[in-house]
C-alpha atoms as an extended CHARMM CRD file, in Angstrom:
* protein
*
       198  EXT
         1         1  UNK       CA             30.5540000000      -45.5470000000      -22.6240000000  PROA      1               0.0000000000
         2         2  UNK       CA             27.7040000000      -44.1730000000      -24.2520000000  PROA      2               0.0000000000
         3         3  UNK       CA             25.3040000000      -44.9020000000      -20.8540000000  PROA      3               0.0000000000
         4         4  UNK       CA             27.1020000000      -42.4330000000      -18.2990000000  PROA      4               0.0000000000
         5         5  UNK       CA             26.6370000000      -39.6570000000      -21.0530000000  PROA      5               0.0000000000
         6         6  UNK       CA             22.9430000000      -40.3720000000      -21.0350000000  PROA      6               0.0000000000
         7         7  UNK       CA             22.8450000000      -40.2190000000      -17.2610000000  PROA      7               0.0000000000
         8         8  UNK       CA             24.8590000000      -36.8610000000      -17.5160000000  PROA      8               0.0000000000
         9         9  UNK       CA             22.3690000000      -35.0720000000      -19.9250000000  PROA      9               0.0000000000
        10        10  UNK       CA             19.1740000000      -36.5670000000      -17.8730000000  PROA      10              0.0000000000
        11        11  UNK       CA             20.8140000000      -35.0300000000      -14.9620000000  PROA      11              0.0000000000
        12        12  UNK       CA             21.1310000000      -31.4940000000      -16.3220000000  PROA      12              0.0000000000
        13        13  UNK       CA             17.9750000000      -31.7510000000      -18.3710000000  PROA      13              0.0000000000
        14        14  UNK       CA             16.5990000000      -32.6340000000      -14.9840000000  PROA      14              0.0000000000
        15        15  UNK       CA             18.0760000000      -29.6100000000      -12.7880000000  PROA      15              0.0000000000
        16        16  UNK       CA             17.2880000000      -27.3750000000      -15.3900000000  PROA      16              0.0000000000
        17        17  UNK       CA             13.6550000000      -27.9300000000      -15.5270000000  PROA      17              0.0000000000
        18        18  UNK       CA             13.6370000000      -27.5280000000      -11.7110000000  PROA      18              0.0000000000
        19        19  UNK       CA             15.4370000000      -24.1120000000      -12.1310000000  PROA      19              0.0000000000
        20        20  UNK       CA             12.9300000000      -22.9990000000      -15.2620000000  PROA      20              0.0000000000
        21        21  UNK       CA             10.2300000000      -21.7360000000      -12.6010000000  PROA      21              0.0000000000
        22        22  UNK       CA             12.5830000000      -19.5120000000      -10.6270000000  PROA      22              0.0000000000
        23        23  UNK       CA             14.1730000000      -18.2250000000      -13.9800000000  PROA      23              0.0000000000
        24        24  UNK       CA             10.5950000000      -17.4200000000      -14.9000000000  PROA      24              0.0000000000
        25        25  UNK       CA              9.7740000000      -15.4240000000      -11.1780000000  PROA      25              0.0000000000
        26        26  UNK       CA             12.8930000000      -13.8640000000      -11.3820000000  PROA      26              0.0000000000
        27        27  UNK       CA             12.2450000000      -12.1890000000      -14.6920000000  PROA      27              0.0000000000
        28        28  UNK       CA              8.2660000000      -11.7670000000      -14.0620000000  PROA      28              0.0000000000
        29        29  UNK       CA              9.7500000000      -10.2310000000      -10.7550000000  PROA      29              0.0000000000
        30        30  UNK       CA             12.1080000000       -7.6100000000      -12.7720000000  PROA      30              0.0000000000
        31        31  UNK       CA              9.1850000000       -6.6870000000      -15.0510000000  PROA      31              0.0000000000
        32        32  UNK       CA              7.1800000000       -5.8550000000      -12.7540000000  PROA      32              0.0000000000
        33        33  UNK       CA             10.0920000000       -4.2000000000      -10.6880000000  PROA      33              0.0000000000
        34        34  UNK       CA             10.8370000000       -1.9530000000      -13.6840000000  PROA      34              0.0000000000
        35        35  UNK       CA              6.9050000000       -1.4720000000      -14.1550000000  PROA      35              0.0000000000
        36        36  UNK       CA              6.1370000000        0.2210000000      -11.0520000000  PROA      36              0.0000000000
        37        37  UNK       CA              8.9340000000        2.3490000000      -10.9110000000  PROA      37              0.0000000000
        38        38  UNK       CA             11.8060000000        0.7390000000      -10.1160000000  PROA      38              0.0000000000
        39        39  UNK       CA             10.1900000000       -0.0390000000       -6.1070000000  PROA      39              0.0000000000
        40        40  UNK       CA              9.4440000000        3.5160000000       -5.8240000000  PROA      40              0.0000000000
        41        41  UNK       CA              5.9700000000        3.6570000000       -5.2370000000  PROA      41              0.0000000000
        42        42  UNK       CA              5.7570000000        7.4520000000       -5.7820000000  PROA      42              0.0000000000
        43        43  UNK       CA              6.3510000000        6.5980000000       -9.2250000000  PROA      43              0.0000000000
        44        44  UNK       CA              3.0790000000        4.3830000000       -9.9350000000  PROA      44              0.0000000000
        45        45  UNK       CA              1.5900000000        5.3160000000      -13.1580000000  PROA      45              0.0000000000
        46        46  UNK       CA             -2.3930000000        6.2290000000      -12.3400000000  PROA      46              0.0000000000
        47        47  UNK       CA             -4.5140000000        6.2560000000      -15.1490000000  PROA      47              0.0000000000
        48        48  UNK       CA             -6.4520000000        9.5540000000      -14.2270000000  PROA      48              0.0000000000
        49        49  UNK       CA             -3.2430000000       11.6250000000      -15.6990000000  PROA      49              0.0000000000
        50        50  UNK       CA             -5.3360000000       13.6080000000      -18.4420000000  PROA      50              0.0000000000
        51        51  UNK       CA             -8.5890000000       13.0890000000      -17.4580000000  PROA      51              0.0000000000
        52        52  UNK       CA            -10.6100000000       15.1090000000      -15.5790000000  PROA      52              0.0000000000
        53        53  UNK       CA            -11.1270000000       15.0300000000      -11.6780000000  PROA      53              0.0000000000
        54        54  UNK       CA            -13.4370000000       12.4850000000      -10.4830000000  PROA      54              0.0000000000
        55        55  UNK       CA            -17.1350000000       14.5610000000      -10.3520000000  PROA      55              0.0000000000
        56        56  UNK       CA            -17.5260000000       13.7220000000       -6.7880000000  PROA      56              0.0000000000
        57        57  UNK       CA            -19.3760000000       15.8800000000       -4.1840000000  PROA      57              0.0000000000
        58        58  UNK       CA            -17.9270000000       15.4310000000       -1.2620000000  PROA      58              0.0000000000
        59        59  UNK       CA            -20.0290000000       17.1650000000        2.2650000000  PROA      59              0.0000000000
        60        60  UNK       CA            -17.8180000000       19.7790000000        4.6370000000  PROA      60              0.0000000000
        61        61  UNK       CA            -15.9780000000       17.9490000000        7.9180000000  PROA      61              0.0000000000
        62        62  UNK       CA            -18.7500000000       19.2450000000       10.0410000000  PROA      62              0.0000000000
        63        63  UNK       CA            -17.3540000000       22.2850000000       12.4670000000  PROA      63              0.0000000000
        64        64  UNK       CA            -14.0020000000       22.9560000000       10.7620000000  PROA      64              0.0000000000
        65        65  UNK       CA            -14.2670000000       26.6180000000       10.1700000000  PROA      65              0.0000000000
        66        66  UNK       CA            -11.6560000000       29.3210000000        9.0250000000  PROA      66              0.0000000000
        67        67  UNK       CA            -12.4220000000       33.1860000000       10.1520000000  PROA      67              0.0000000000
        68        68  UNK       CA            -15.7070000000       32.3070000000       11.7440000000  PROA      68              0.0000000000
        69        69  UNK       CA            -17.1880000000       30.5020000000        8.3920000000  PROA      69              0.0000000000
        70        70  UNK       CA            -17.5680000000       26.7150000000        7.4900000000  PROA      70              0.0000000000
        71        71  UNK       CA            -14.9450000000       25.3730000000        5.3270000000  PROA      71              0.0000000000
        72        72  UNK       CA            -16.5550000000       24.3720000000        2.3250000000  PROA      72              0.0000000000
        73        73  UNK       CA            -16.9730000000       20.7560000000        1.1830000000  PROA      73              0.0000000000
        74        74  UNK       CA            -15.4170000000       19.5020000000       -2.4400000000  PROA      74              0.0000000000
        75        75  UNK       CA            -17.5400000000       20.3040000000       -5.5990000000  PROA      75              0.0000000000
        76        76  UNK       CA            -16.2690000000       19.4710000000       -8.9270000000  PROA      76              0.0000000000
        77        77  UNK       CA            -16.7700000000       22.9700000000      -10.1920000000  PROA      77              0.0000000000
        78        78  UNK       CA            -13.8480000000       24.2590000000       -7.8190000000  PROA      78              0.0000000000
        79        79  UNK       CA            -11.2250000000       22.3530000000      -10.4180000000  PROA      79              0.0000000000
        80        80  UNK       CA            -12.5250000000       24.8440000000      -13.2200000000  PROA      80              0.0000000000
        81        81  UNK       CA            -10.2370000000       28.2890000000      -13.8500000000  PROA      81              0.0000000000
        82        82  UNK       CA             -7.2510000000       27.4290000000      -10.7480000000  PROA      82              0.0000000000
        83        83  UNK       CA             -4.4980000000       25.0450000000      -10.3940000000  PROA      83              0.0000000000
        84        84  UNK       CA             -5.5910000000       22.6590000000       -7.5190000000  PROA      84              0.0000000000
        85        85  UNK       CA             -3.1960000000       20.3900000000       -4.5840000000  PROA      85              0.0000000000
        86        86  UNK       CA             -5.3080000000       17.5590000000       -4.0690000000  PROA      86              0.0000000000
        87        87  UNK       CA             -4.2880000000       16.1280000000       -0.6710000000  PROA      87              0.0000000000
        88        88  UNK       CA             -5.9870000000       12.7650000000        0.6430000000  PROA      88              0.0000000000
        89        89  UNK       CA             -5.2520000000       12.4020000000        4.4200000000  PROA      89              0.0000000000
        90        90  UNK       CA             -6.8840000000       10.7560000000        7.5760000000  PROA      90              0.0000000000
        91        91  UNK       CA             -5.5430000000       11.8990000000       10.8520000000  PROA      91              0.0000000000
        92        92  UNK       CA             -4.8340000000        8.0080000000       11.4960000000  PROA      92              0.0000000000
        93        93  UNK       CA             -2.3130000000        8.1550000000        9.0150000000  PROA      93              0.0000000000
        94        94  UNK       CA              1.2620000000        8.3440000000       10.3790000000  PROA      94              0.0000000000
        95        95  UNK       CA              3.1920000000        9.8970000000        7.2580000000  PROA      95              0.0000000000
        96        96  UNK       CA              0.2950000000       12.2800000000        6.8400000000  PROA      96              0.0000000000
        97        97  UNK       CA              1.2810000000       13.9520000000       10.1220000000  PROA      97              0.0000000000
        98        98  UNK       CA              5.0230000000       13.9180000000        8.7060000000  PROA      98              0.0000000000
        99        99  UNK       CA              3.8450000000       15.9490000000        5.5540000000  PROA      99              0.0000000000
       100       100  UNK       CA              1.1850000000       18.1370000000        7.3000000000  PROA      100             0.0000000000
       101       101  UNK       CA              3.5910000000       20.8370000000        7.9180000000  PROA      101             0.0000000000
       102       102  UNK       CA              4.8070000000       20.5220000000        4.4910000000  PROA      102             0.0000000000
       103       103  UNK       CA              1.1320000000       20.9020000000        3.1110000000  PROA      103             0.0000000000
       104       104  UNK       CA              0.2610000000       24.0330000000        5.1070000000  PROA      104             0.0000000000
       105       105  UNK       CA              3.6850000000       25.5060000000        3.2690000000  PROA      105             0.0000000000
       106       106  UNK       CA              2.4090000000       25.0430000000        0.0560000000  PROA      106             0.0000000000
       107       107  UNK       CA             -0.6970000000       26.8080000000        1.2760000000  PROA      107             0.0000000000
       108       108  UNK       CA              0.7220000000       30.0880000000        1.0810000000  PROA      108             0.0000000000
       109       109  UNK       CA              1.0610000000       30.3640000000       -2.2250000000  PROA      109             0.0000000000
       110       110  UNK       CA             -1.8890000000       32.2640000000       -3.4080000000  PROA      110             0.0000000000
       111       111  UNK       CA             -1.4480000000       31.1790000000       -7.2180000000  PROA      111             0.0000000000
       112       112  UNK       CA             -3.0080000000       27.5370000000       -6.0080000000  PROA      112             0.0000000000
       113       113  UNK       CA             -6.0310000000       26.1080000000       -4.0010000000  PROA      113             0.0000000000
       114       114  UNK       CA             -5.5290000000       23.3870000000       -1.7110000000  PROA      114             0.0000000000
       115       115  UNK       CA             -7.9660000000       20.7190000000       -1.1550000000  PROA      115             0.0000000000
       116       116  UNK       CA             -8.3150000000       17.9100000000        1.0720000000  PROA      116             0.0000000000
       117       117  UNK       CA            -10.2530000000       14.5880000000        0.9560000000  PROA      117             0.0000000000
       118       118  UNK       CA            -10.6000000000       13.3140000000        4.2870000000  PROA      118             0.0000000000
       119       119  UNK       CA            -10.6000000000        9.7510000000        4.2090000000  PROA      119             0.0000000000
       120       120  UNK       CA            -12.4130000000        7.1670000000        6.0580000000  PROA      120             0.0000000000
       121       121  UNK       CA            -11.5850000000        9.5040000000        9.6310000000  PROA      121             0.0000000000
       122       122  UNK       CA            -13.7220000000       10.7700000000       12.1720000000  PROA      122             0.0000000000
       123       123  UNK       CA            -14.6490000000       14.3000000000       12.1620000000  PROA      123             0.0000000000
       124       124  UNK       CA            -13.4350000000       14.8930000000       16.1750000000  PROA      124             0.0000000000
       125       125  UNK       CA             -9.7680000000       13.6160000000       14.9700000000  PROA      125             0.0000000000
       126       126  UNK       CA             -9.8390000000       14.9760000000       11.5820000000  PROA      126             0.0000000000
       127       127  UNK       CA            -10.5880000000       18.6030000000       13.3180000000  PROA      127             0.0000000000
       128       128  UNK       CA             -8.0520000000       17.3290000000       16.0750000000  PROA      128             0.0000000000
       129       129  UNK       CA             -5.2440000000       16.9030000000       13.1940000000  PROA      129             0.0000000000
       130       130  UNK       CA             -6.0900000000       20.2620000000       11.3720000000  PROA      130             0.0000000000
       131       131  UNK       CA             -5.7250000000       21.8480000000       14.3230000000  PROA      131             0.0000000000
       132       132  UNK       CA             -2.9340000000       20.5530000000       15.5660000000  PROA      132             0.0000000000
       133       133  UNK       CA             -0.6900000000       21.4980000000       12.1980000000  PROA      133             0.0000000000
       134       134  UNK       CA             -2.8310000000       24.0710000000       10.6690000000  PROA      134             0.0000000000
       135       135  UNK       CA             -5.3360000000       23.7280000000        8.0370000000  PROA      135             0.0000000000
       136       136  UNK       CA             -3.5930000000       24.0990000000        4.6400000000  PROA      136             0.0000000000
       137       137  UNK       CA             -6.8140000000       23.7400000000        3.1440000000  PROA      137             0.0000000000
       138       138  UNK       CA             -9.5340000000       25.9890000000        1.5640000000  PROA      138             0.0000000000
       139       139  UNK       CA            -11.7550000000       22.9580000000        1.0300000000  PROA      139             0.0000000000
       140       140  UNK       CA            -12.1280000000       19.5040000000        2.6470000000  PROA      140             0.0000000000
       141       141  UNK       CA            -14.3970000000       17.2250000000        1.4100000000  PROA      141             0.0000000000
       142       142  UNK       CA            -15.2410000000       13.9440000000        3.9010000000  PROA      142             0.0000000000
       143       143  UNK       CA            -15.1320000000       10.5130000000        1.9240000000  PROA      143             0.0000000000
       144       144  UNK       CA            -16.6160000000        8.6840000000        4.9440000000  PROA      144             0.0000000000
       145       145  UNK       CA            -16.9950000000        5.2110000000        3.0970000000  PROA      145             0.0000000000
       146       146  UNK       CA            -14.1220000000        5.5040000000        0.8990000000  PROA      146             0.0000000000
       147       147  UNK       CA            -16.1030000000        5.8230000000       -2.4910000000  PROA      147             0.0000000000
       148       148  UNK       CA            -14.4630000000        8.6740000000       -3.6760000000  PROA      148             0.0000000000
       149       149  UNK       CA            -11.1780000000        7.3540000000       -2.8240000000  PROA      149             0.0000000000
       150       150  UNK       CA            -11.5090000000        4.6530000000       -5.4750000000  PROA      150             0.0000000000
       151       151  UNK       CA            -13.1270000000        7.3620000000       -7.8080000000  PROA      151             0.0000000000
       152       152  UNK       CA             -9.7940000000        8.8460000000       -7.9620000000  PROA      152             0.0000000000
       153       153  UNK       CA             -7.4190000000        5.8230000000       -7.5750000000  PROA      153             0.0000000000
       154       154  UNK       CA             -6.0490000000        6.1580000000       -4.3160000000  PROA      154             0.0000000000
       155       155  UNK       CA             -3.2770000000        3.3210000000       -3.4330000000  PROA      155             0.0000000000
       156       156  UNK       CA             -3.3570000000        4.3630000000        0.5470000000  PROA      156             0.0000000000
       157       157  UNK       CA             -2.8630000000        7.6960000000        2.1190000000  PROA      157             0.0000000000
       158       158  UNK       CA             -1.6080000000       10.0820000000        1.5690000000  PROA      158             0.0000000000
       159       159  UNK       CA             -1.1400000000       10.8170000000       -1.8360000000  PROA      159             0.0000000000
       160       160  UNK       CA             -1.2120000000       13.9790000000       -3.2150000000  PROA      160             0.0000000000
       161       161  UNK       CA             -2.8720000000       14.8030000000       -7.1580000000  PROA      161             0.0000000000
       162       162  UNK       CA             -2.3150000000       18.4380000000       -9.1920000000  PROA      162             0.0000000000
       163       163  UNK       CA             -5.1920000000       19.2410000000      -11.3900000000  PROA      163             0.0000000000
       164       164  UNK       CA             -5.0610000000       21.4980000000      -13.6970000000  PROA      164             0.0000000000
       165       165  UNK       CA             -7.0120000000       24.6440000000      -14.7390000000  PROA      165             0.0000000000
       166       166  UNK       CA             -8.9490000000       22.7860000000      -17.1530000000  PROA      166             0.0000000000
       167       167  UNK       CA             -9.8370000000       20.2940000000      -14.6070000000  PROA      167             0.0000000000
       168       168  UNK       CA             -8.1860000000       17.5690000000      -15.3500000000  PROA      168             0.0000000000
       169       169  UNK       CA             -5.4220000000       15.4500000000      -13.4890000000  PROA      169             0.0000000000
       170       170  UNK       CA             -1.6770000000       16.7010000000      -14.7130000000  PROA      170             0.0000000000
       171       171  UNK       CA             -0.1870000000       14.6000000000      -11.9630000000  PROA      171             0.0000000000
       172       172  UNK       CA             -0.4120000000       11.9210000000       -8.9700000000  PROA      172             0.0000000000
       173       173  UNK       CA              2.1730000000       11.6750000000       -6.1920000000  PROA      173             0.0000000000
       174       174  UNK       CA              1.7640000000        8.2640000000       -4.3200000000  PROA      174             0.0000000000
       175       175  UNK       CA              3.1910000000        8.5050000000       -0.4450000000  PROA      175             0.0000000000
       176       176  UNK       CA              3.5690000000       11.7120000000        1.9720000000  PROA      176             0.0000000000
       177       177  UNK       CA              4.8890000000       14.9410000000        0.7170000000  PROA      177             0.0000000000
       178       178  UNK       CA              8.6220000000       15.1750000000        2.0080000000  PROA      178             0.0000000000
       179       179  UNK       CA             11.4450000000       17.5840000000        2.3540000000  PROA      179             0.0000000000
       180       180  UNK       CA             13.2020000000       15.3300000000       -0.6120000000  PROA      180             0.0000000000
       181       181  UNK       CA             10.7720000000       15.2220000000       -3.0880000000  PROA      181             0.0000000000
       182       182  UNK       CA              8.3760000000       18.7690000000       -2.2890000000  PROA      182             0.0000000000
       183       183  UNK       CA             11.0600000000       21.1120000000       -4.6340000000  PROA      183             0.0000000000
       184       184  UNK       CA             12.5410000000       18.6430000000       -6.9740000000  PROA      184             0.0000000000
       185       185  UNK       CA              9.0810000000       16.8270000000       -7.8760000000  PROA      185             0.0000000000
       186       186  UNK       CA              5.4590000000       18.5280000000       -6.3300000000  PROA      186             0.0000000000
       187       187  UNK       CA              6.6830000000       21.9230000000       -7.3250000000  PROA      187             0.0000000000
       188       188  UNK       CA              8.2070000000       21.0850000000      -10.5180000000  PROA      188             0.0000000000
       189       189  UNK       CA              5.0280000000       19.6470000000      -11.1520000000  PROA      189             0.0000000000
       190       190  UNK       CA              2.8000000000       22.5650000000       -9.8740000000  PROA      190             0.0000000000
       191       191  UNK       CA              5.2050000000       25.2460000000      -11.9840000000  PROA      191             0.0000000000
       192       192  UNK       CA              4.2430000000       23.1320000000      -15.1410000000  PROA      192             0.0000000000
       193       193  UNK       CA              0.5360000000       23.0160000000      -14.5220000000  PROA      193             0.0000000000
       194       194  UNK       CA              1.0040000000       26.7410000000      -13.8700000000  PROA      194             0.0000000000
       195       195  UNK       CA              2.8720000000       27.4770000000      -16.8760000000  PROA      195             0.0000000000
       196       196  UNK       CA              0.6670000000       25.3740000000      -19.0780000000  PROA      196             0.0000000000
       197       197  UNK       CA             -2.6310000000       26.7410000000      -17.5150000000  PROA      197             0.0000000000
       198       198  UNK       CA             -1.4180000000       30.5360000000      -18.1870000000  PROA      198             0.0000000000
């Protein structure tokens, strides 16, 4: 009697160490899950949120002028005394044409400066795009080679970063700028660094 017991146990020892790796991926896969923001990848934590901005000099997109005058490249010093929109874009990215409109909204308010990093683009299409939407931005800095893109963390574009008036980083937004998320989480996030800076 005691012999198909034996088998019995074996048997479920046996399926259960077969299970025992999925068990463990499922539950690795629900930390992680939980980790990165539930799969919203808006919601990545970055590691620049209070520090200050990357000190990266970035040159002006050649011929992109406002008025008559070159639109300046990005200097550090710019982050010191305003509230800043950090937007990296390429005109090769698809959602960035989705949020350019968006962007150029936000421009209007005169309590903020917008800045752009122009990743990894060239200067014919990133003109192309700006004037094809609008140029929401007071400064655009080219990152040609991508350097300055890692200096700040970028995932992919387009994310978006706020930087305070002391300089530093008060918040990253990873993925376009959308009608959902513009008023209930970018300016949310901009009235804080406002109110805080004041």
């Amino acid at each position: 009697m005691s012999e198909p017991s034996t088998s019995g146990d074996a048997l479920r020892t046996s399926r259960w160490l077969m299970a025992l790796p999925l068990v463990v991926f499922a539950v690795l896969a629900a930390i992680f899950w939980f980790r990165l923001g539930g799969g919203d990848p808006s919601r990545i934590p970055s590691a620049l949120i209070g520090r200050p901005a990357p000190q990266t000099t970035l040159p002006a997109l050649a011929g992109l002028n406002n008025n008559g005058a070159q639109v300046p490249g990005l200097d550090p010093s710019v982050f010191k005394g305003k509230v800043s929109v950090v937007n990296v874009w390429a005109s090769w990215c698809v959602p960035c044409h989705d949020e350019a409109p968006l962007l150029t909204e936000l421009g209007r308010d005169n309590r903020l400066q917008i800045v752009g990093i122009n990743y990894k683009d060239s200067p014919d299409n990133a003109r192309r795009f700006l004037g094809r939407y609008g140029n929401p931005f007071g400064i655009v800095g080219v990152d040609a080679n991508g350097r300055a893109a890692i200096e700040w963390g970028v995932y992919g574009v387009p994310e978006t970063f706020i930087v305070g008036r002391q300089g530093t980083i008060v918040y990253k937004l990873v993925g376009p700028v959308t009608p959902d998320n513009i008023d209930t989480v970018l300016r949310a996030e901009i009235d804080k660094a406002l109110k805080a800076s004041s």
